[in-house]
C-alpha positions in Angstrom: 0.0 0.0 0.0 1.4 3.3 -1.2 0.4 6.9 0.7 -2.2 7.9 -1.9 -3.8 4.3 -0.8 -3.1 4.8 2.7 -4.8 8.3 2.6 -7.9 7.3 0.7 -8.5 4.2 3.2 -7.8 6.7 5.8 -10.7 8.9 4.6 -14.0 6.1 4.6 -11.9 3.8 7.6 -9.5 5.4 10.1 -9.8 2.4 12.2 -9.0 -0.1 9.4 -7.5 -3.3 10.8 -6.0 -4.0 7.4 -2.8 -5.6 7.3 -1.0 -3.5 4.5 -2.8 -0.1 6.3 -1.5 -1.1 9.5 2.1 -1.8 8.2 2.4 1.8 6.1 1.5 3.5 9.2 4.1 2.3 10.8 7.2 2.7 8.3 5.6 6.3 7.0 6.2 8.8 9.7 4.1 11.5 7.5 1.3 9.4 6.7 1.3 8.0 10.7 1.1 11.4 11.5 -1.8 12.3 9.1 -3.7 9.2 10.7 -3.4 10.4 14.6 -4.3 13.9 13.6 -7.8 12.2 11.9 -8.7 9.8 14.6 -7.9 12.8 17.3 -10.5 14.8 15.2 -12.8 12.2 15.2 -12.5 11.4 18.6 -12.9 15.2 19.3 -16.1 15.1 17.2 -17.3 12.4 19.2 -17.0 13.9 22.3 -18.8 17.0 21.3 -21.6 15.1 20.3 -21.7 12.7 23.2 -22.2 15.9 25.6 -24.7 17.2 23.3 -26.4 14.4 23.5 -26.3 14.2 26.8 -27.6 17.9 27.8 -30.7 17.1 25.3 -31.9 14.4 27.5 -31.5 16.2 30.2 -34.1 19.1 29.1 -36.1 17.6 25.7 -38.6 15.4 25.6 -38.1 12.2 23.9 -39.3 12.9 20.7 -37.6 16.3 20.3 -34.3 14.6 21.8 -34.2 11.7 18.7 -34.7 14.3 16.2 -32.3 17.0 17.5 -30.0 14.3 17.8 -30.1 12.9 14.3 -29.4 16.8 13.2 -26.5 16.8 15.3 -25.5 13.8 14.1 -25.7 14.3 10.8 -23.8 17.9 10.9 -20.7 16.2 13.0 -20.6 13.3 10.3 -20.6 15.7 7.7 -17.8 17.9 9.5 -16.1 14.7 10.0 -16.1 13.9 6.2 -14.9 17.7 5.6 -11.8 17.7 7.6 -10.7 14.0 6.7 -11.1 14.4 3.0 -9.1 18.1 3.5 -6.4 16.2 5.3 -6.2 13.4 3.0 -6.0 15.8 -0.2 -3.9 18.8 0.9 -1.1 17.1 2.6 1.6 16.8 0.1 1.9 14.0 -1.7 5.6 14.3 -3.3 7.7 11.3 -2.6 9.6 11.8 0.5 13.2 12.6 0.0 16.6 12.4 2.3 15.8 10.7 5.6 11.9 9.2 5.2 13.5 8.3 1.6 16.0 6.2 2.9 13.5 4.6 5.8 10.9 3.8 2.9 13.6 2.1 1.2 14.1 0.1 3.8 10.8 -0.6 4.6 10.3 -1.7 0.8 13.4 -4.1 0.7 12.1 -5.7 4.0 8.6 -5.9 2.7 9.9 -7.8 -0.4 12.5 -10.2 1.1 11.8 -12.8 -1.1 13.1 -11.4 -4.1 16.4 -11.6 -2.6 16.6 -14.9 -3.1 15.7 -15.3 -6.6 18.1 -17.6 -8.8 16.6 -17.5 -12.1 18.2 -14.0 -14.3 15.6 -11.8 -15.8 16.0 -12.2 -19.3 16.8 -9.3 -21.7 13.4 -8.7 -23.3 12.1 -8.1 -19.6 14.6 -5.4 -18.3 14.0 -3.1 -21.9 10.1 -3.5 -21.6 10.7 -2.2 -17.5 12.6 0.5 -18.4 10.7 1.9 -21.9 7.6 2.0 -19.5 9.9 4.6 -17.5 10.9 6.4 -20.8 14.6 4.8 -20.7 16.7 2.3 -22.4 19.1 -0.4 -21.1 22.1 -1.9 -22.2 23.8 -5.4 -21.7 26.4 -3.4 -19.4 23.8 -3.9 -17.1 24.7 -7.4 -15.6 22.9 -10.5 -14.6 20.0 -9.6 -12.9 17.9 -11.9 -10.9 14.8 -9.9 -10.3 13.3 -7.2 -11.7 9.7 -5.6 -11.4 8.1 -2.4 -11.1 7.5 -0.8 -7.7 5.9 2.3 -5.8 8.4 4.3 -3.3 6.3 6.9 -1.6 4.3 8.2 -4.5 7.2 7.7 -6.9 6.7 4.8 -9.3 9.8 3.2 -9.9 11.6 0.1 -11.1 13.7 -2.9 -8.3 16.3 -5.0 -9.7 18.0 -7.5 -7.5 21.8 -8.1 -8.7 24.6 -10.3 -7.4 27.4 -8.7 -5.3 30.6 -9.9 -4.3 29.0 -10.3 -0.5 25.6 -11.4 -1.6 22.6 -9.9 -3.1 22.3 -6.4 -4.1 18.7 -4.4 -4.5 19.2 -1.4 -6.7 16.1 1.2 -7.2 15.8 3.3 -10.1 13.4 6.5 -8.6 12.9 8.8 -11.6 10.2 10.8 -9.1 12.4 11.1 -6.4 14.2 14.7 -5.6 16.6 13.6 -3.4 19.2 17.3 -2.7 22.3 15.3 -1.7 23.2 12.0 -1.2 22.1 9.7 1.8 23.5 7.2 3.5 21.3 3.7 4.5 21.9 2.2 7.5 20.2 -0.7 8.8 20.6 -4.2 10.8 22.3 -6.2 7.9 22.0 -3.8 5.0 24.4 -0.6 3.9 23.8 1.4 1.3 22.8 4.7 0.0 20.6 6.9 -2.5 22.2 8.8 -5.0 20.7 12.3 -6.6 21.0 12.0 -10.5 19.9 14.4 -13.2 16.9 12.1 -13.7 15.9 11.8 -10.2 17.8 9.1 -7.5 19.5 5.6 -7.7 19.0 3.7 -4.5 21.7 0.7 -4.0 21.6 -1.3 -0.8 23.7 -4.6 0.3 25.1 -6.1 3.3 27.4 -4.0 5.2 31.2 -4.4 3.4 29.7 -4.4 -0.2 31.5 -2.6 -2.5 28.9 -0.8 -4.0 30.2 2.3 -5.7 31.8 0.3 -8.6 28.2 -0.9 -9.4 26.2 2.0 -8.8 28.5 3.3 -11.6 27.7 0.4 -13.7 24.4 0.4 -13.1 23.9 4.2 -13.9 25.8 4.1 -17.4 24.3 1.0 -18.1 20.5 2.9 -18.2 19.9 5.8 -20.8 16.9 8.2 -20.0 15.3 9.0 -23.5 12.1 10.6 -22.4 12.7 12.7 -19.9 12.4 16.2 -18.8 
C-alpha cells in the first residue's frame, strides 16, 4: 500500500484493521502522523456530540431529543467527512526525500524479502520492456539480474532489480520521481547502502554491510539511458 492508498482508506476507515494499512502506518512517519491527527478529530467530534447528547436528554422530551439528535448527528458526520477528506488531499503527496526516503527504502526491501533470493536471471526482453515503461533504455552493461519488477516508493513509481554482489545480493532502485538534494547514506541491521541524486531523479543501492557498492552503482547508472525525460 502506497500513501495515496493509505490516505484514501484513511478517509472512509481510520480504524482499518487492514494488514498492509496497518504496516504503512508504521514505516511512514508522514502518513502515521496524518492518521493520529484524523482519529484525534474524530474522537474530538465524538466527544462533542456525546455531551450534546447528553444535555438534550436532560431538558427535551423524547421525541424532540431523537430528532435534535439525528441533526446533530448528521452535521458532526458531515464535519467529519470535511476535515478528513481536507487532510487526506492537501497534505503533500511528493515522494519523501533524504531521511523518510531512505526509511521507505528500507521498509520496501524488508517488505519484499523474497526477491532476494531469486536464482533464475531476468531475461533481456524483460529489463528493456521495464525500463521503456519509465521512458529509458538499457544496455547489456547492465549485468545478470535476478529480479526485476516495477514498484511504488512513496508516490514515486519506480523500477527494483535484484543483482549479485561480491557479498551477496544487491537491491538497486531506479526513482525517476524522487528529488533527493544530496546523497544519503542507508543504514540498517544487515543492510548498507545509500541513495544517489541524479539528473533524472535518484538511484537507491543497498547490500550487506562491506559491499563494494560504488563500482556498481557506476555500472548500473551508465548502463541505463533516459530517453524521455524532462
Amino acid at each position: 500500500m502506497n500513501c495515496k492508498e493509505f490516505r484514501r482508506q484513511l478517509s472512509t476507515d481510520p480504524y482499518c484493521r487492514d494488514v498492509s494499512f496497518r504496516y504503512h502506518a508504521r514505516v511512514c512517519p508522514r502518513c502515521a502522523r496524518i492518521a493520529e491527527e484524523a482519529l484525534r478529530f474524530e474522537q474530538d467530534l465524538r466527544a462533542a456530540l456525546t455531551a450534546e447528547l447528553a444535555s438534550a436528554r436532560a431538558r427535551d422530551s423524547q421525541s424532540q431529543r431523537a430528532l435534535r439528535a439525528r441533526i446533530r448527528f448528521g452535521l458532526f458526520s458531515f464535519l467529519l467527512l470535511v476535515a478528513t477528506l481536507w487532510l487526506v488531499y492537501n497534505v503533500d503527496l511528493v515522494p519523501d526525500s533524504g531521511g523518510d526516503l531512505a526509511k521507505l527504502v528500507i521498509a520496501h526491501i524488508r517488505a519484499d524479502e523474497k526477491h532476494l533470493r531469486k536464482t533464475d536471471k531476468v531475461s533481456a526482453s524483460r529489463l528493456q520492456l521495464l525500463f521503456r515503461s519509465l521512458g529509458a533504455e538499457v544496455d547489456a552493461t547492465l549485468g545478470p539480474v535476478y529480479f526485476a519488477g516495477s514498484c511504488v516508493i512513496g508516490e514515486g513509481e519506480g523500477i527494483h532489480l535484484v543483482l549479485s554482489g561480491e557479498r551477496g545480493t544487491v537491491t538497486a532502485l531506479f526513482l525517476p520521481e524522487a528529488q533527493v538534494p544530496e546523497e544519503q547514506d542507508i543504514t540498517d541491521s544487515g543492510f548498507a547502502g545509500a541513495v544517489l541524486p541524479t539528473d533524472w531523479g535518484a538511484l537507491a543501492i543497498v547490500g550487506k554491510p562491506g559491499e563494494p557498492l560504488r563500482p556498481m552503482a557506476r555500472r548500473l547508472l551508465a548502463s541505463v539511458h533516459w530517453v524521455n525525460r524532462d
